[in-house]
VOGU-3710 file (C-alpha; in Angstrom, 3 decimals, decimal comma):
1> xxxxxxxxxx> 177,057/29,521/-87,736  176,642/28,467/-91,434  173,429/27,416/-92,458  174,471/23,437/-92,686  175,150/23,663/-89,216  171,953/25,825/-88,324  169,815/23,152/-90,366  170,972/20,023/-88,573  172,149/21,244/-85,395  171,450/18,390/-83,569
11> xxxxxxxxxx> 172,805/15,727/-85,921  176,266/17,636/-85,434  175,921/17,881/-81,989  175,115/14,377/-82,029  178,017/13,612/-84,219  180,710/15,953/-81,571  179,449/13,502/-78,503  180,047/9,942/-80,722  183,614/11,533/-81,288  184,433/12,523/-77,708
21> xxxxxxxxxx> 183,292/8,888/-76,707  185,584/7,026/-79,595  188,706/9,638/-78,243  187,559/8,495/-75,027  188,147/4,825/-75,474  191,014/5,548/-78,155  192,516/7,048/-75,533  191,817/4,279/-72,822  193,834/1,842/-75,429  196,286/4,031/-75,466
31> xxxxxxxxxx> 197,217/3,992/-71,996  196,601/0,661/-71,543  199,284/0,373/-73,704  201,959/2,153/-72,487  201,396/5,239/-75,521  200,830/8,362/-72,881  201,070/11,115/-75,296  199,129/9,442/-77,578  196,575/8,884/-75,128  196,944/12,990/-73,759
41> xxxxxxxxxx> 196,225/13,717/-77,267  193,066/11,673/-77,807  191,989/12,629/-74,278  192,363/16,358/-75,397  190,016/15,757/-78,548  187,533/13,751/-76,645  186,994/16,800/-74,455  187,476/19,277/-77,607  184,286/17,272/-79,295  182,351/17,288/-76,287
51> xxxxxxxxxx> 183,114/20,755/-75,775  182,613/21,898/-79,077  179,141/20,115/-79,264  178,125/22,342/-75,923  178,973/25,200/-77,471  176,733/24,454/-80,909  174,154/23,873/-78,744  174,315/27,170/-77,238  174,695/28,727/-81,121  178,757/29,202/-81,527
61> xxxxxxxxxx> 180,668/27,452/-83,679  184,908/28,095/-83,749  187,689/27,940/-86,284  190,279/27,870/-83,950  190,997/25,839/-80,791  192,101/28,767/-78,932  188,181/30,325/-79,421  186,683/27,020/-77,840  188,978/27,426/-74,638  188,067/31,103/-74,441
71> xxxxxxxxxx> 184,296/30,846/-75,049  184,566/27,679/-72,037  185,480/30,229/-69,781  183,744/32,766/-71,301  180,409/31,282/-72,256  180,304/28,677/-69,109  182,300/29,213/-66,412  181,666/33,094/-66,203  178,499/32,442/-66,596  177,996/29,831/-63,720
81> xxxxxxxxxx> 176,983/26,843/-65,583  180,337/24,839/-64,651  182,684/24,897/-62,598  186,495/26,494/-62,533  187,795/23,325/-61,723  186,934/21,719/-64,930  188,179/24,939/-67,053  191,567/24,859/-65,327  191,525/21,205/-66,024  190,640/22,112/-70,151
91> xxxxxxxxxx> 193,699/24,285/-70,070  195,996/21,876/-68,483  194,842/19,040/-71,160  194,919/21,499/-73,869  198,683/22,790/-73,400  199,303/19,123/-72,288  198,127/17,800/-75,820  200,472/20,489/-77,421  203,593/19,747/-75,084  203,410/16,207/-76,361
101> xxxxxxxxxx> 202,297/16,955/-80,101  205,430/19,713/-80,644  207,914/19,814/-77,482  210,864/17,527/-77,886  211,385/14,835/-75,086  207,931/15,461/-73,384  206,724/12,156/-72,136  203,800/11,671/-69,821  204,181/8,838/-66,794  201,650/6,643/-66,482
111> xxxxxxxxxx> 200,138/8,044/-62,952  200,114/11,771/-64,656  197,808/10,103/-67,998  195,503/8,345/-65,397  195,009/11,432/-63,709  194,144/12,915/-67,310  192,182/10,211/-68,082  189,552/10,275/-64,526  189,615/14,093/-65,584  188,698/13,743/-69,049
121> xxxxxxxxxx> 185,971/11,338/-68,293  184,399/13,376/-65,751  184,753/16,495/-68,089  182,614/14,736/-70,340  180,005/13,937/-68,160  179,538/18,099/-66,942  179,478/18,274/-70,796  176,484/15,908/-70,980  174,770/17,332/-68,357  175,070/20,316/-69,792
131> xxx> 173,184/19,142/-73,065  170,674/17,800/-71,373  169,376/21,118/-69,251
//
């Protein structure tokens, strides 16, 4: 962690939840409009943020998306503090996000989003739990 980060931890982590929440209702706008994998995407960084803000608060910090995923599993679901259910719904939202960002013709239906959407919101809310123990 680079001393920036290590100064004002929780400003950053601060900064990670307000950026899950704006995805979050990004995302909600986005499906209310008919723009799925637009919505899959934001719904995949509001998790990401809140995710990523978990993880500073435990000391890591990641370059790579792939070493947030790993650490979830690694650093909270192996360890007991969530679980499997929400790290098998991270995966599913994370190659979900990258289906619609770089696989022609991949659409979303609206039922499939909503889904994604209940998910992501509860996701968030293990992820705020989790900042507050």
């Amino acid at each position: 962690m680079n001393d920036t980060i290590k100064d004002h931890k929780d400003v950053v982590i601060k900064y990670w939840m307000e950026k899950a929440h704006e995805s979050m209702e990004a995302a909600r706008s986005d499906y209310e409009t008919a723009r799925y994998a637009i919505a899959v995407r934001n719904l995949y960084y509001a998790c990401f943020y809140a995710l990523t803000a978990v993880l500073l608060d435990r000391g890591r910090t990641f370059k790579k998306h792939t070493g947030v995923k790993a650490a979830l599993h690694k650093d909270l679901i192996k360890a007991g503090l969530l679980e499997a259910d929400w790290g098998k719904f991270y995966n599913k939202i994370f190659d979900s996000r990258h289906e619609g960002d770089y696989q022609p013709l991949r659409s979303f239906d609206q039922e499939e989003v909503k889904e994604f959407l209940a998910q992501a919101e509860g996701f968030i809310t293990q992820m705020e739990l989790l900042l507050a123990r």
